[in-house]
N, C-alpha and C positions, 0 to 999 in steps of 0.2 A: 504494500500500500504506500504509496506516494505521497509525500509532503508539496504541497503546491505553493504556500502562501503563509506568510503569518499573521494573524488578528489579533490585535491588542496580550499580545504575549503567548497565545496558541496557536498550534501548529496545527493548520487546515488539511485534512485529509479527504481525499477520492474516497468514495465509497458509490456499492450499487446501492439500490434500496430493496427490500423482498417484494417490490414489485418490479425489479428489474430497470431500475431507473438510473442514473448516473446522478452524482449527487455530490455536496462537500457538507463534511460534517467536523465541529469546531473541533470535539472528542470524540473518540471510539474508547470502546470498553478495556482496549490494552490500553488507552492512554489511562484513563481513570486507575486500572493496575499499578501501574508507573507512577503515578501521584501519590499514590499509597505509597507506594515504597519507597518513594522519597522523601515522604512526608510535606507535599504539597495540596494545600485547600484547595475544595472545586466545589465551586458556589451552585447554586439550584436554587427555582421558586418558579409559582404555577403560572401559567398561560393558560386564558380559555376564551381571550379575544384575538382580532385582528392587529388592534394596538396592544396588548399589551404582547404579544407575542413579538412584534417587532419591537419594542421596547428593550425588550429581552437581550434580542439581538443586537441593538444599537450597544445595550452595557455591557456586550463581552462577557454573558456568562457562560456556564459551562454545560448547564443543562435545563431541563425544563420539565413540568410533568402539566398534562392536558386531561380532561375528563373526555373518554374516547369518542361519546357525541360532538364532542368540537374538535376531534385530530383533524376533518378535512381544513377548518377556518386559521388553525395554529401553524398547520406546514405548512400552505399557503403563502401564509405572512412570513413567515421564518423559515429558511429554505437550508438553515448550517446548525442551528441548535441541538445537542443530544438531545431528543422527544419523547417521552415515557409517558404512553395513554393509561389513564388509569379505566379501570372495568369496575364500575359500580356492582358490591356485591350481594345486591338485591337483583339487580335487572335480568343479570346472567346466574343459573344456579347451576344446572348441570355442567360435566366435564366437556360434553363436544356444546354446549351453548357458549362456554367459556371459550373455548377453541376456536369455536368460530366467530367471533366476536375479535377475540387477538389476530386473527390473520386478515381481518377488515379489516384493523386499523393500524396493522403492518403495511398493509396493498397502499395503503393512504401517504408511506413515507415514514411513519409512527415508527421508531429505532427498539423499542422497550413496550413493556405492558408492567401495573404493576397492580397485582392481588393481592389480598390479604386473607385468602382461601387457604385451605389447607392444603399439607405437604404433598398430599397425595395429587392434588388439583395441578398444585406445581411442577411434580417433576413430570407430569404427563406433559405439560407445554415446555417445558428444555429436553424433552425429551424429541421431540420433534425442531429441536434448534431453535425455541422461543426465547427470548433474550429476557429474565422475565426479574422484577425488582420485587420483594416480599417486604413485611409490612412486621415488623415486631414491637414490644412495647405497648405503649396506651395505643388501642386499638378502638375510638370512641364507638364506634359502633358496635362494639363487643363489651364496650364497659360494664354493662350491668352483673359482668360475670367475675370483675374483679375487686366489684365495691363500688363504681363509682368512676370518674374522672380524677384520675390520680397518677402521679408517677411509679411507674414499676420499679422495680431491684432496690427495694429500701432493707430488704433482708438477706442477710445472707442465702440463706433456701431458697428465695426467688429471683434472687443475683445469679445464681448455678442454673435453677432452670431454663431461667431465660440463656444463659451461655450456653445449654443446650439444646436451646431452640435455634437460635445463630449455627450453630454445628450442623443440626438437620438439614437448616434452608439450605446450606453451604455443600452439605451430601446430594439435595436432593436438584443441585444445578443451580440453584438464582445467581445472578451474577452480583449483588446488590440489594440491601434492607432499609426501605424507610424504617430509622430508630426513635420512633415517638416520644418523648416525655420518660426517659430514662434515665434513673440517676448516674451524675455526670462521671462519676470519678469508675463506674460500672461501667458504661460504655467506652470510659478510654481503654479499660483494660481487656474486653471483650472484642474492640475492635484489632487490639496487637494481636490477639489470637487468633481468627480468620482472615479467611481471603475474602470475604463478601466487601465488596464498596460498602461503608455505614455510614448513608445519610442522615446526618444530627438534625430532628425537630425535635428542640425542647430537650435535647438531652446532652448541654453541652458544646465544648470545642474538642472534644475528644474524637469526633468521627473525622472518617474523609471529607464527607462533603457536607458542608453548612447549606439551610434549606429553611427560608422562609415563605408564606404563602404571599403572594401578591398583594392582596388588599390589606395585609397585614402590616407590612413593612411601609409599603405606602403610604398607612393610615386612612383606609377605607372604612375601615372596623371602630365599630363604636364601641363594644366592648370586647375588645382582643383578649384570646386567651395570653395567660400570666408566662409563658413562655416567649409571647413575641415581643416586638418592639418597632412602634414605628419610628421609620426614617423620612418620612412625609408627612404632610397634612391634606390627602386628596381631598378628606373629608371635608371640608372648609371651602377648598373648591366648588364639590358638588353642592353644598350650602347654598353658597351665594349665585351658583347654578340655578340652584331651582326658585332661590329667591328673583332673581333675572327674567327666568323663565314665568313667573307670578306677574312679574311688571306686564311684560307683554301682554299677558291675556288678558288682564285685567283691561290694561290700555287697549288694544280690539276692538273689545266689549263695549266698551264706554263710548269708544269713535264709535263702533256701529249703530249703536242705538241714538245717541246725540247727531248722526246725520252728517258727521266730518269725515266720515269714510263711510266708501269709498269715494274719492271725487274724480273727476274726471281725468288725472291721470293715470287712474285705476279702470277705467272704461275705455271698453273700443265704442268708437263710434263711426258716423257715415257721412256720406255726402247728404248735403240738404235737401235736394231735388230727389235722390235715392228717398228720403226718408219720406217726402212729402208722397210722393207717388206710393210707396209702402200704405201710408196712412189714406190714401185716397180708392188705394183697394181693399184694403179692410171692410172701410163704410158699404162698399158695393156687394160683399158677402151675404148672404145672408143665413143666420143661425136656425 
């Protein structure tokens, strides 16, 4: 594989895509290896528009995660970011609905899939060369099986377990674990011990790759979980957005019915002779 280019300090690489397409992509999965092992950060955070996908791109990150309804609007817009569709695990249940769903949103460009199904789910899609990212830790949609919304590995017994749930995913192919809400000095030590890429949410500088959500960082979130932190104020933005957006319609409103709008340079209109003759055949109809 060919180096063609560099982008804000990576190294752009040829790749096809499993649709057979010709492509550049910022990382590849040995590069993310290689950052591990030399201990260099690779930053991530989600994409599920057009803009913010390109956003993405303009800052040089290193990868991105998509909910796989919008992998066609995310490649699109971003044509070099590592892309990891996530597969909502409601919509898909069985093993070939999962399957088929991952090779949509492969065919789409989509580099990764990433589930939070069981092992078994797993190594049936690397088992067929799925590139596939797994999901350990606070698993919010599983929460109710651990107490709640809470950070994991506060004990020793579920520090080990979870270090051998990392092991499994590791046996059973994923190249890569979103590491949810994990206590910090737990997942430094868990990530020295595997080959999985460990994507840190919430759990720390201890992983490979630092991963915050979009609106998060941004500050889109009015009440963000205690893990993130914004780096923006969209919010404020969209604020005075929709306050903007209130003036407008209001103003409309007002012109409409007060008779200042429209005026006539909001109207087409005609020649006089056209109009007279118009009005003069009218009169001669009759109802």
């Amino acid at each position: 594989m060919l180096s063609i280019r560099k982008r804000k300090g990576c190294i752009v690489k040829k790749i096809y895509t499993f649709g057979a397409q010709p492509a550049l992509r910022s990382v590849t999965i040995p590069c993310m290896q290689q950052a591990k092992a030399e201990g260099r950060k690779l930053i991530q955070t989600t994409a599920n528009t057009a803009e913010e996908a390109r956003a993405v791109e303009e800052a040089g990150f290193d990868m991105m995660v998509c909910d796989a309804a919008n992998a066609h609007i995310v490649r699109s817009a971003n044509k070099t970011t590592f892309c990891t569709a996530a597969i909502k695990i409601g919509d898909f249940t069985s093993v070939d609905e999962i399957m088929r769903e991952a090779w949509r949103v492969l065919m789409l460009g989509v580099d990764a899939i990433i589930t939070p199904r069981s092992f078994h789910t797993i190594e049936a899609l690397t088992r067929e060369g799925i590139p596939v990212m797994g999901h350990l830790g606070l698993v919010p949609r599983k929460s109710v099986a651990i107490g709640g919304l809470r950070a994991v590995g506060k004990t020793a017994h579920e520090a080990l377990e979870l270090y051998r749930d990392f092991k499994r995913l590791e046996n059973v192919g994923a190249f890569a674990v979103e590491s949810e809400v994990i206590v910090g000095s737990v997942l430094t030590e868990i990530a020295k011990k595997t080959s999985l890429i460990c994507v840190s949410l919430g759990s720390g500088a201890g992983g490979d790759v630092s991963f915050l959500f979009m609106n998060d960082l941004c500050g889109e979130t009015e009440n963000p979980p205690r893990h993130a932190r914004a780096f923006g104020n969209l919010k404020a933005k969209y604020d005075e957005l929709h306050r903007e957006r209130l003036v407008a319609l209001e103003a409309f409103k007002n012109a409409s019915l007060d008779g200042s709008f429209p005026t006539i340079y909001q109207t087409p209109n005609m020649d006089k002779a056209e109009f007279e003759a118009f009005q003069n055949a009218l009169e001669k109809i009759e109802i």
